[in-house]
N, C-alpha and C positions, 0 to 999 in steps of 0.2 A: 274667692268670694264671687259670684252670680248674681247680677242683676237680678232683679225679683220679676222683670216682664219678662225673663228667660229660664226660670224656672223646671219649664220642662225641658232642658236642655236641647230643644231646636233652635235649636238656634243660639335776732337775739332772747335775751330776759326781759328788755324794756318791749320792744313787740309784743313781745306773749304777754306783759302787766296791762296793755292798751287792750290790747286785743278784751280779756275780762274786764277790766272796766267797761269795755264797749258792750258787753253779755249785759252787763249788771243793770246798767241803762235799758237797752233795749226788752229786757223782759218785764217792762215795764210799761210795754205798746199795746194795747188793746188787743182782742182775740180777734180775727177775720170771720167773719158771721159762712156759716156753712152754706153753699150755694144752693138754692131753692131750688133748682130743676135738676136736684141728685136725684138718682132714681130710688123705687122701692120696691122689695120684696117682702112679704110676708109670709111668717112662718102661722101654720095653725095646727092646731093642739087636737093629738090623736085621741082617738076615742075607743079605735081596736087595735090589736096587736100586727105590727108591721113583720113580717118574715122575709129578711136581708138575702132574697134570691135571686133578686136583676129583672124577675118577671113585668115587675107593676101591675098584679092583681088586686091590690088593695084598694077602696073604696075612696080611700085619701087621694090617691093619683088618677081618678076620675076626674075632677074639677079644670077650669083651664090651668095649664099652667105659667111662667112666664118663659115671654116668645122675644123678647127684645134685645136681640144682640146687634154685635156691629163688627165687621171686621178689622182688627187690628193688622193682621199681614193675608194676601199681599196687597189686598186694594183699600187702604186704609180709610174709614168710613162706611164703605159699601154695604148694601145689605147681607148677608152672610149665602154662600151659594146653596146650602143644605139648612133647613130650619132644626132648628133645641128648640125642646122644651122642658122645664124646670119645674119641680116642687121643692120648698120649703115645710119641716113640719118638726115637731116634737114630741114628747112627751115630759115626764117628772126625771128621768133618768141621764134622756139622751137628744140630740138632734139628728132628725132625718133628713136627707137628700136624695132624689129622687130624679132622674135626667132621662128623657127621649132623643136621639141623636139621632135622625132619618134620616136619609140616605137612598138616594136614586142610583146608588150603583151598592149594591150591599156586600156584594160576592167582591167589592174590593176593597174593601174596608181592612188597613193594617192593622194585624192583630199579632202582631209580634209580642212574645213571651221572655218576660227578663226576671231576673229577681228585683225582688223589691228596692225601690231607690234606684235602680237603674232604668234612665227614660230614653228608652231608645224612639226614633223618630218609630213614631205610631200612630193611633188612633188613641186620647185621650179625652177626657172629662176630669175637671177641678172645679173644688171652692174653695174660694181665700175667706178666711174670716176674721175679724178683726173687735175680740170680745170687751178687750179695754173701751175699746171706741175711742182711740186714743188718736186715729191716723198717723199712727207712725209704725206700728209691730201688730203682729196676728200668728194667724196659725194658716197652711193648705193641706188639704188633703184631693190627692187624682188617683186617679182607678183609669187603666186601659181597656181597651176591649176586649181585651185576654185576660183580664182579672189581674196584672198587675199591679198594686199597690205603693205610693209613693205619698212624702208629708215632708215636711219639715215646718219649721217658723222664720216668720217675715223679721226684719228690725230695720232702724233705720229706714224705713218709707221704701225705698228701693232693691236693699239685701236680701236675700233668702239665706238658710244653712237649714240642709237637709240632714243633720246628725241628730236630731230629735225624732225620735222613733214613739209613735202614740199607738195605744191597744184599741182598733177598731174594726169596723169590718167593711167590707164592701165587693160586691158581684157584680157582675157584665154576663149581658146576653145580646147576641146577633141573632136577629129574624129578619123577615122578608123586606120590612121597611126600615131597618137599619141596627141598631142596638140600644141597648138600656141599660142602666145601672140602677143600683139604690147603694147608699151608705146609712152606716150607722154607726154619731162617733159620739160616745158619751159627754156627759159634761163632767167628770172625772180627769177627763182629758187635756179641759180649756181653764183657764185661770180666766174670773172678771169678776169683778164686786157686784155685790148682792144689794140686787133693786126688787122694787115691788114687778115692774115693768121692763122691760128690755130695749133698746137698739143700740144694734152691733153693726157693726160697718160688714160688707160682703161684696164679693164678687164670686161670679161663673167665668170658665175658660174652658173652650173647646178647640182639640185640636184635630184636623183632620188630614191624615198625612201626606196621603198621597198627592194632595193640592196645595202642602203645604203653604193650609189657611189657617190661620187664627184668630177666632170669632171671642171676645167678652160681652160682657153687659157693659160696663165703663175698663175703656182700654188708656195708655200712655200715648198719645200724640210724639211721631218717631223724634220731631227735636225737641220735645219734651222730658222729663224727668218727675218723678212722682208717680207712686203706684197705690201704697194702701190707702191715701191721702185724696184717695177719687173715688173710692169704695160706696158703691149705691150702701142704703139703709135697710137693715134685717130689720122688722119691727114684728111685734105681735108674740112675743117670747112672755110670759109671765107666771107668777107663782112658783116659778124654780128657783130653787136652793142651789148656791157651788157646794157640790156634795166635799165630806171634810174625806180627802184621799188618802186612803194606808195600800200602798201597796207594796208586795213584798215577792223577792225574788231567788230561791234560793238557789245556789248550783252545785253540783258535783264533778270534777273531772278527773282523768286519770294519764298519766303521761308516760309515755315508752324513749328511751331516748338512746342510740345506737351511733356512737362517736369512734375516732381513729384517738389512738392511744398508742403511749412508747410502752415498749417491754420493762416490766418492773416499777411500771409507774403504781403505788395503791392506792390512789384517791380512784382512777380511771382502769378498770376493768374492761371498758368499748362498750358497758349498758349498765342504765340507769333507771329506776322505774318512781315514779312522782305519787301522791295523791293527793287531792286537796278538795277541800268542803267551806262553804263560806256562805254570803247573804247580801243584799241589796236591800233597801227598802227606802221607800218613796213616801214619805207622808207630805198631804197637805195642812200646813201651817195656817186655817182661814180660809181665806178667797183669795188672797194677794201671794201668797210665800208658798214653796215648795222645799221641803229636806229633804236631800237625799244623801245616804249614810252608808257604807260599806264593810262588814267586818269580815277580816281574812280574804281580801278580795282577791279575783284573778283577773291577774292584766300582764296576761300571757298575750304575747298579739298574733291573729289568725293570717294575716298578710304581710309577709316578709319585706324589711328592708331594701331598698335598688344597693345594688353592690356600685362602689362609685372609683377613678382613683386619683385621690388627691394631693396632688406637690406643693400646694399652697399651703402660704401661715393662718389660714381661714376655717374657724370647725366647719365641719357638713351640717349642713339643717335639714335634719327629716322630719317629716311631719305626725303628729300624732294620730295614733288609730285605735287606743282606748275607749272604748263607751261612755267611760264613765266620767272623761277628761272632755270627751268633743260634745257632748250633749250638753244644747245650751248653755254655751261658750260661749256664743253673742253677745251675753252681758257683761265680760269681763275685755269686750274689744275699748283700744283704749285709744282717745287721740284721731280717729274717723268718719266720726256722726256728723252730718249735716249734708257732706259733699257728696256723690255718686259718684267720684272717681277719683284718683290719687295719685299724679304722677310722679317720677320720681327718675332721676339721672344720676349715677352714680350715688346715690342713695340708698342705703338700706334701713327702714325703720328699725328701732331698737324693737325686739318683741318683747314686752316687759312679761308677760308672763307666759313662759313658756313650760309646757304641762311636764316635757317629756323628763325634766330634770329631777322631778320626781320618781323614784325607784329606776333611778339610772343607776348605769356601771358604777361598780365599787371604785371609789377614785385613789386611794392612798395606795402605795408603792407596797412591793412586796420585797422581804430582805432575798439575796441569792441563795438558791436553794438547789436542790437537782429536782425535786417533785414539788410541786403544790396547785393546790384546788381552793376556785375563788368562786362563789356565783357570778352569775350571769347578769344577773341585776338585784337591787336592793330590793327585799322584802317591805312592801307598806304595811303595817300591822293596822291601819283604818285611817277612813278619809269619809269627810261629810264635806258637803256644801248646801247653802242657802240660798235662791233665786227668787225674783217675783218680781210684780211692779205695786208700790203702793198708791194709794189714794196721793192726787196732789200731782203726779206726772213724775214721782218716786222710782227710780229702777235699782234695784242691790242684790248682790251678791258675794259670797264669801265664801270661800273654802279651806278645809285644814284638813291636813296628812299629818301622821308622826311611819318613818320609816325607821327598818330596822336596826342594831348595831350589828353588822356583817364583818365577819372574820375571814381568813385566807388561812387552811391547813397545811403545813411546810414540813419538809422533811428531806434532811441533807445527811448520808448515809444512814445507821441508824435510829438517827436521831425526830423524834416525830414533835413539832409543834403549832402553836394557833397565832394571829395575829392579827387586830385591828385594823380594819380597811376603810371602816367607813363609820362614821360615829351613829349614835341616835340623833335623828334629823327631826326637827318641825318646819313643816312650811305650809303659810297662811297666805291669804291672798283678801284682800276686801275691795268692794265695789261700789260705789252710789253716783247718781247721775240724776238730776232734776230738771225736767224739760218744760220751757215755760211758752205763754202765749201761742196754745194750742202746736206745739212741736216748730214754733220759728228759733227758739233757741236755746238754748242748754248748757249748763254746769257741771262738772264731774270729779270724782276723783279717783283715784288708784292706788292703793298700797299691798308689798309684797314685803315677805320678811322671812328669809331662813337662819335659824338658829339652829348649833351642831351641842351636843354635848359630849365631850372627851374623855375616854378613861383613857386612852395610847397616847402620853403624851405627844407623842412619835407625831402623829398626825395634825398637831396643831401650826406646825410650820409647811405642811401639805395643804391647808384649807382653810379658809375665811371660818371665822368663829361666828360672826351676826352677819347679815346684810340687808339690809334695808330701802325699799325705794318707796318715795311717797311723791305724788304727781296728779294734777288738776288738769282738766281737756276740757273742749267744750267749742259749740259751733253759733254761727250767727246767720239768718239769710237779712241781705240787705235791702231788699225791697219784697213787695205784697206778693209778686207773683214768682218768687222762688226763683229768680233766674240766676243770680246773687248770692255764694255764700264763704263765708270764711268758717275756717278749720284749724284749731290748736290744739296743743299742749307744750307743758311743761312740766318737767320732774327733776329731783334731787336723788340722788345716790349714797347711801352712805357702809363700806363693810369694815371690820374690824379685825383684828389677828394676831400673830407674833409678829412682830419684826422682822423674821427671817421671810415667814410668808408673806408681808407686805414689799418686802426686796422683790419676792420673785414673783409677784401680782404687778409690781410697777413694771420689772421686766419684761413680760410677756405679751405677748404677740398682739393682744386688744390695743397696751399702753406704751411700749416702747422707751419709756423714759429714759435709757440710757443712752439714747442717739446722742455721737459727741456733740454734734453740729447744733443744736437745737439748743435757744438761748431762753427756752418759757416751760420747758421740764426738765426736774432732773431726780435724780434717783434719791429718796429719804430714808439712808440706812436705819436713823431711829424713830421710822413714823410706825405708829401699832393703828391706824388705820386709812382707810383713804375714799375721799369725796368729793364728789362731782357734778355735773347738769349735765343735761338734754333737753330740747324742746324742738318743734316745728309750727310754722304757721302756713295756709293755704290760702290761696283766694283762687274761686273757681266759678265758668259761669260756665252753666247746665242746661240751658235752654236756647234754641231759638236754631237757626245755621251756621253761625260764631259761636267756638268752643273757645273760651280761653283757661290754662292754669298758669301759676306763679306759685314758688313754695321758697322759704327761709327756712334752714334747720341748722342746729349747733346740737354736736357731741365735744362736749369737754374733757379735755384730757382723762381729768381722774374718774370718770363717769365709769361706773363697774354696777353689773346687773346678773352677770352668769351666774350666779348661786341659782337662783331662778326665771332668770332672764335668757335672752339669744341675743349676745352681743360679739358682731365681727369686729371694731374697730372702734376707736375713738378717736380723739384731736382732729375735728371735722367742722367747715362750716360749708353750708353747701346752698348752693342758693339756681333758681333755672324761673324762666319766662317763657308759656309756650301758646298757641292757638292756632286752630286752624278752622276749617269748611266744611260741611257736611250737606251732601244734596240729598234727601231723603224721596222724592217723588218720583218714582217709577217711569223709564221711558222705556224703547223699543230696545236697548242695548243692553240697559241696567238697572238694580233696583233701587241700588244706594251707592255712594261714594262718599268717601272720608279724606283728606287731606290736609295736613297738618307738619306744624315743627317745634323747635325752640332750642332757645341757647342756654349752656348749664354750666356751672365752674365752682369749683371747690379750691378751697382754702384752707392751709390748717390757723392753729391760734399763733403761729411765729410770723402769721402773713404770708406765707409761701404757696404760690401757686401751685397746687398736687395735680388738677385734673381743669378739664375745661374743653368747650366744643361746641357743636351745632346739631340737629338731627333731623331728621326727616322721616315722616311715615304717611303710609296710605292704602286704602282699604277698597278693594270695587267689589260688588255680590251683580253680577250679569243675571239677565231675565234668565236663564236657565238652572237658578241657584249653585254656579258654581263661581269660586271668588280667589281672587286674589291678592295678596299684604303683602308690603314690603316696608323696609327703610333702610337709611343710611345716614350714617356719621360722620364728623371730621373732626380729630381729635388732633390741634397742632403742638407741639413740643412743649414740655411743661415740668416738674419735678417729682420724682418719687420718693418718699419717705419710709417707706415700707421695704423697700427690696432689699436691702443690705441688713433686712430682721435685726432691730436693733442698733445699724449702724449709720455712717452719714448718710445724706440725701444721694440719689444719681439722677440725672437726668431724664425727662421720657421721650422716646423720640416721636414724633406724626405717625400717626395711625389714620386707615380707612376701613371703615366696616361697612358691610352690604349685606342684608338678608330677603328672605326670596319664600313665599311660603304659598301655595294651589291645594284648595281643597272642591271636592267632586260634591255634586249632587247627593245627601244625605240619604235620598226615598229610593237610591238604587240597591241593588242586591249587593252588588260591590260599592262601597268607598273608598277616596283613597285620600291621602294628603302626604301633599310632600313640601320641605323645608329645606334649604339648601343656603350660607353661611359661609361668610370669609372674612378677614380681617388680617388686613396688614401695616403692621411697620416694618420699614426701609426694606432689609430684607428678612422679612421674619413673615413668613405667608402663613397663615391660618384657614383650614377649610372644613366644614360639619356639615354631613347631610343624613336626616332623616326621613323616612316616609312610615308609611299607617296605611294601612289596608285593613278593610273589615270587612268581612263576609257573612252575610246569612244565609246559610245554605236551607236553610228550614225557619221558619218561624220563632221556633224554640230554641235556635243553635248560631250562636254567633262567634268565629274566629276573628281575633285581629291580633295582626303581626306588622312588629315596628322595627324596621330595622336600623342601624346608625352606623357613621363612620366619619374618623374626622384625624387629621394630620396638620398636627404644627410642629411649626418650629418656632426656638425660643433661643438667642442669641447671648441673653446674660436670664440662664436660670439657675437659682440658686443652689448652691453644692453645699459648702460651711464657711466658716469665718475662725482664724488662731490669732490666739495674741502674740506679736512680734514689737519688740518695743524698736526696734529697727525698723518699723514700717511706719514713719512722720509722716506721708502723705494724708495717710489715712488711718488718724489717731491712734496709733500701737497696733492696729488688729490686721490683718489683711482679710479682704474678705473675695470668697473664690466662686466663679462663676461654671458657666460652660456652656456651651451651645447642645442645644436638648431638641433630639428629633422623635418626636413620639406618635405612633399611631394606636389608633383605639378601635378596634370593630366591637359593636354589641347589639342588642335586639333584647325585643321584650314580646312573650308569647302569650296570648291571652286566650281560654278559651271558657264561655259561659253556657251552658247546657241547661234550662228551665225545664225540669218537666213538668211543673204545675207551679200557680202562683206562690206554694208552701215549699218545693222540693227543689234545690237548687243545686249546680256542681259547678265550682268555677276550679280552675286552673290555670296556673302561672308559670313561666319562664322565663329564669332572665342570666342568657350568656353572655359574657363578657371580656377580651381581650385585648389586655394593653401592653404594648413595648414601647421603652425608652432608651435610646441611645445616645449616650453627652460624650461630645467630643471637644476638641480645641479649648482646655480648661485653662483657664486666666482668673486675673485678678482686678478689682479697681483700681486704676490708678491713681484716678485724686477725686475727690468729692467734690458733689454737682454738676459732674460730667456725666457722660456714656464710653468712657475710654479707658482702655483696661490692656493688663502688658498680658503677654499671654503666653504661655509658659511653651516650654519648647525654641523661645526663639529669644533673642538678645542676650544670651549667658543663661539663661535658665534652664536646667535638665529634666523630663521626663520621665520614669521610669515605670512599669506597671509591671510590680507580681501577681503570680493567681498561684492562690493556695487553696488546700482541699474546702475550707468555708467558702473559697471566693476570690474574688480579688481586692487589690489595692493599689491605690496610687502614692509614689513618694517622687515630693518635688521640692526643688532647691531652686527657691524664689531671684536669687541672685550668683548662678553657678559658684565662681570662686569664692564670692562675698562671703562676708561673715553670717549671714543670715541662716537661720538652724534651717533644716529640714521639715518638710510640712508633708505629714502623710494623714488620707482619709479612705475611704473606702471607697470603691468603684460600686459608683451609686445606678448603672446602668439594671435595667428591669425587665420583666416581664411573668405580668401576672394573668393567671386566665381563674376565672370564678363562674363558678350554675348556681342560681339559687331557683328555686322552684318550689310552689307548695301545689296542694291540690283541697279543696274543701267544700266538703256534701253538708250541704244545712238544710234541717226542717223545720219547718216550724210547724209541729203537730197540732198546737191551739194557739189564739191569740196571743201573742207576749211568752211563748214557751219553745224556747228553740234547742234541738239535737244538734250538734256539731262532731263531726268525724274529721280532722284534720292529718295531712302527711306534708312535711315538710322535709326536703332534702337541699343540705350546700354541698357544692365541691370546691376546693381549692387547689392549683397549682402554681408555685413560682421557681423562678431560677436567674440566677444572674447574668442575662443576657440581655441584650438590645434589639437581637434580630428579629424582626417579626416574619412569623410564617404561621401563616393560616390554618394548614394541612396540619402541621406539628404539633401546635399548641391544641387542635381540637382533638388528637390523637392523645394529649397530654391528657388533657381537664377528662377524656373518658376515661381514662385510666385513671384516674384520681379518684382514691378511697373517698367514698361520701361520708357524712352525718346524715343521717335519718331520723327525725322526730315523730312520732304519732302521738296525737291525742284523740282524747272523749270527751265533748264536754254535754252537761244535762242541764239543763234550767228551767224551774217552772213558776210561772206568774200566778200568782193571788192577786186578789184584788178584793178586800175588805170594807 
């Protein structure tokens, strides 16, 4: 999430009970009278028809227009070095804008060509506008001097999310005294309640690249905080109606899909050919509420996955790239209004509502088979949601999906059958949030809830039957000038199941409850469900050259959310103090400086020290805009709970972390940035470096290539765990380690080609190459140490076969002893992965886009440790690809 003044990308339970009672009082304080010498603009009411072609021939943009800006970067206040000039206007339908941008150097005016949403350091023109008149949420829409187009919506006073995509229009033209634009963005477009009269909060933003200046009408003061909350007044708007909005989108696609297949397999012949037809449509509910409703949707995704490889007990979190899931999303953010920043040390917030869980992988097991074919993901057979803000400072939203019952087709010689993989799914989400005494503070809630219905009973010891999360947030500032604010929530968890799946829910890598050592959980062979808490509280000051944060947060053990949530971990209390300096006033060296720290330590609910430390960070941007970040840590010796997955604690030894990151001058032809990273305990060195180059070779043509590499070593990483009732040290189980030498090279290749603001071709590549080789394999020796016997020496023998699958290792933990033999597999690696797509998109009219998409993976692995560069990339070309192509056709109505 983006600062809203960076926009265009240049740049316990009793706590949380105070905390609302303290909301409940204070919204109870009078409103702060809106400051007199805000400024204003007026819009006035056309009388002939405006033709959106950047000229300004119209009779409308004769009059003066407004000349009052100020610079926000780099001489904050000054008068602006190039003069804008602005119109305001309307009609019954829509609002016009209209901008003059002059220019004493014109032939240098950046006019860099991107697809839409994508703001590259340029020449741009924006307005923020702010229909509620709420100061806290709005709408932007910029146009570059290339006719690039860009929007999203404001929240929280300071946030932007550009995943709201609005149907308008808008040109640019360069002439001899600099360029111009006009826009035209309907009021279709804007939600606000229906007056006889109008004002809307508003702002202008010009940005001029090469001087990397940034000129507003009312801008943010640098140690300040607050953006839409400073917004001059639109006035002069009247007689418009919020038109009632039908709009409707239907698509067509077609899909070709070319995969590696075994001989004799009949699901998989090596191609497959798809089609699908379906609907969107958008109505507005009023003035306040919008529907939108999807039947037989496609959320197929046009931008592939980063291929990752991961050894840990943690899922991967990818992010979602659905349309229909990220557009305006803001209002289902839960637990973050008020503050502008959120820090966080060994913290990860719970995501309570995470989209992607929806028409995910089929998750129930498949019986052994020699053939079978599963989808790829779960069919949604329809999903609506409800957004808006009501009268009263009202924000709600709601969503529902019912997704498919998905089978798996099996066939063991033959014999040909079907099998339940995934039940039929609902899953809801609701939203409301009430913001009181003009947005000083606020109330909220949350609730998610998936329910499965069963015909396999197979599957009900696979999967939570209900689960449920209901939870309250909500922020407070403590004094008049916002410098001041606290930040909560709190929520309850509750899923249900068989028995069996509640065993192996309590087991699993989030809950752990079967840790012997652990005297405050334990495993409930007869619970049919299980419940828990969450909350955090912030206290943050956002203004002035002292930053300070502070955050409290508790995950409770039984606290479970992944039905539809993003939950790594529980039994958590985590608590950190930080503040630092910022010198915002430009001198001869630099432009800003930041430095800061703070101490952080986690705890589980047994009281046991898990984590704990100090940090350091710092920030300098030198007069030549090129800058430098760093920090570092000290993490001294503490407990682990997690490493033995399931087993007792081991100890963690001192670690030191240093990170190092130089980025160039944005308004060059080249960019670059580079990141370089280590961390060590005792002997366990860690090192990652990344860099980023971007190139524009042309206006319209932009490469950037990121390349990476990073080599650790890991001392005690985890192999497996057998039960040995011969191993007392460490309650019946041994659990087996080994020292893990792993190198990783990868890169990610980007390439964007604009031929017109409509006509775009981006391209992706992302190679990848990882080896792992574990050697000196050992055991714990006793809980709550770091000390471990290690096989090979004191009577213990070694042995490693390799057989045609592979190898394996068989070890005899006690040579002569009585102790059985413990054999597992020789878990040494190396994987190499291409993903790549390539995608031509048009959008031939407003809101109606053609998509051509090619997406190719390759895959290679082998049971090896060695890494070698040469060989592995000689591997992954050899390696049979999959090949996807799609069509896709969409064309917007608007009724």
């Amino acid at each position: 999430m983006r600062n809203a003044e960076r926009i265009f990308g240049m740049a316990t339970k009793r706590t949380s009970v105070t905390l609302f009672i303290a909301l409940s009082c204070l919204s109870m304080v009078a409103r702060s009278q809106v400051e007199s010498d805000r400024p204003t603009l007026e819009a006035v009411r056309l009388t002939d028809r405006v033709t959106i072609d950047g000229l300004l021939n119209e009779d409308v943009w004769e009059r003066t227009g407004f000349l009052n800006f100020k610079q926000r970067e780099p001489n904050q206040g000054d008068a602006p070095t190039e003069q804008t000039e602005a119109w305001i206007a309307y009609d019954d339908e829509a609002l016009y804008v209209a901008a003059r941008m002059y220019d004493s150097r014109p032939d240098s005016i950046m006019r860099i060509l991107s697809r839409r949403d994508v703001m590259h350091k340029a020449d741009w023109f924006g307005v923020f506008i702010d229909p509620y008149y709420d100061r806290r949420s709005g709408y932007y829409f910029a146009l570059s001097a290339s006719g690039t187009l860009a929007d999203g919506v404001l929240y929280n006073d300071d946030w932007d999310d550009n995943s709201w995509d609005g149907v308008w229009e808008g040109k640019a033209r360069v002439d001899e005294r600099g360029w111009t634009l006009e826009m035209r963005i309907p009021f279709s477009q804007l939600r606000f309640h229906q007056r006889e009269s109008y004002v809307w909060g508003i702002n202008l933003r010009r940005d001029i690249g090469r001087k990397n200046e940034i000129d507003y009408v009312v801008y943010t003061p640098r140690k300040e905080s607050g953006f839409v909350s400073r917004f001059a007044d639109l006035v002069g708007i009247r007689e418009v109606n919020p038109p009632n909005q039908i709009e409707i989108l239907p698509y067509v696609n077609t899909r070709a899909e070319y995969t590696k297949h075994q001989p004799g397999d009949p699901f998989n012949n090596g191609s497959r050919y798809l089609h699908g037809i379906g609907t969107d449509v958008k109505i507005g509910l009023g003035s306040n509420l919008t529907m939108n409703a999807t039947v037989n949707p496609d959320f197929g995704q046009v931008e592939v996955d980063p291929a990752v490889v991961n050894l840990s007990d943690v899922e991967t979190f990818y992010q979602e790239k659905r349309p229909f899931f990220i557009e305006g999303n803001n209002i289902f953010r839960f637990g973050k209004g008020g503050a502008t920043s959120s820090w966080g040390f060994n913290w990860s917030d719970p995501n309570l509502f995470y989209s992607r869980r929806i028409g995910r992988t089929p998750q129930g097991s498949i019986p052994t088979a020699d053939f079978f074919d599963r989808p790829v993901g779960t069919r949604i057979l329809g999903a609506g949601k409800v957004t808006g803000r009501l009268e009263g400072g009202w924000n709600v939203g709601t969503i529902h999906a019912l997704t498919n019952r998905e089978h798996a087709d099996i066939q063991s010689g033959d014999i040909r059958s079907s099998v339940e993989i995934e039940p039929l799914t609902y899953y809801g989400v609701a939203r409301v949030q009430r913001e009181f005494n003009g947005g000083r503070q606020a109330l909220g809630a949350l609730s998610t809830l998936a329910s499965r219905s069963f015909s396999d009973t197979r599957l009900r010891d696979e999967m939570n039957n209900d689960a449920l999360f209901v939870g309250l947030d909500g922020f407070t500032f403590l004094d008049s000038e916002k410098e001041w604010v606290i930040t909560g929530w709190i929520g309850a968890s509750r899923v249900t199941g068989s028995s069996t799946r509640m065993i192996r829910l309590q087991r699993n890598s989030q809950h752990y409850f079967q840790r012997p050592d652990a005297s405050h959980v334990r495993v409930d062979s007869g619970a049919t469900s299980l419940s828990g808490y969450a909350g955090r509280v912030l206290l943050n000051k956002q203004k002035g050259n002292v930053f300070a944060n502070a955050a409290f947060g508790v995950v409770h053990p039984g606290f479970e959310i992944n039905d539809l949530g993003f939950l790594s971990r529980t039994d958590l209390i985590n608590m950190h103090v930080g503040a630092g300096y910022q010198w915002t006033e430009p001198t001869s060296v630099y432009r800003r400086i930041e430095l800061g720290g703070a101490l952080f330590q986690n705890l589980d609910f047994g009281n046991n020290l898990i984590w704990r430390g100090a940090f350091h960070f710092g920030f300098i941007r030198f007069v030549n805009y090129w800058s430098i970040n760093w920090n570092f840590a000290y993490n001294p010796h503490t407990y682990d709970i997690r490493r033995t997955r399931g087993g007792p604690m081991m100890k963690a030894l001192p670690g030191r972390q240093f990170n190092l990151g130089i980025n160039s001058d944005d308004r060059n032809q080249f960019v670059f940035n580079v990141f370089v990273g280590t961390y060590r305990r005792t002997d366990e060195p860690s090192f990652y470096s990344e860099m980023g180059l971007d190139w524009k070779p042309a206006p319209n043509l932009t490469l950037r290539i990121g390349p990476s590499f990073s080599k650790d070593r890991s001392r005690a990483q985890w192999v497996t765990s057998v039960a040995d009732p011969l191993a007392n040290e460490t309650f019946g189980r041994r659990y087996i380690f080994a020292t893990l030498d792993q190198t990783t090279v990868g890169a990610s290749v980007r390439l964007n080609w604009t031929f017109t603001p409509e006509l775009s071709l981006q391209l992706y590549m992302q190679p990848l190459i990882s080896a792992g080789s574990y050697t000196q394999f050992k055991e714990l020796a006793r809980p709550g140490t770091y000390d471990f016997n290690v096989f090979g020496s004191a009577g213990t023998i070694t042995r490693r076969v390799t057989s045609s699958g592979g190898g394996y290792y068989d070890v005899d933990p006690d040579g002569s002893g009585p102790a059985q033999m413990v054999t597992f597999a020789d878990p040494d690696f190396n994987l190499r992965s291409l993903r790549g797509n390539a995608v031509l998109r048009w959008e031939y009219r407003p809101g109606s886009v053609l998509y051509f998409v090619w997406t190719q993976s390759r895959f290679d692995a082998e049971p090896s440790g060695d890494f070698n560069f040469g060989r592995s990339m000689d591997r992954l070309v050899d390696a049979k690809p999959d090949n996807i192509f799609m069509i896709k056709f969409t064309y917007w109505w608007s009724l």
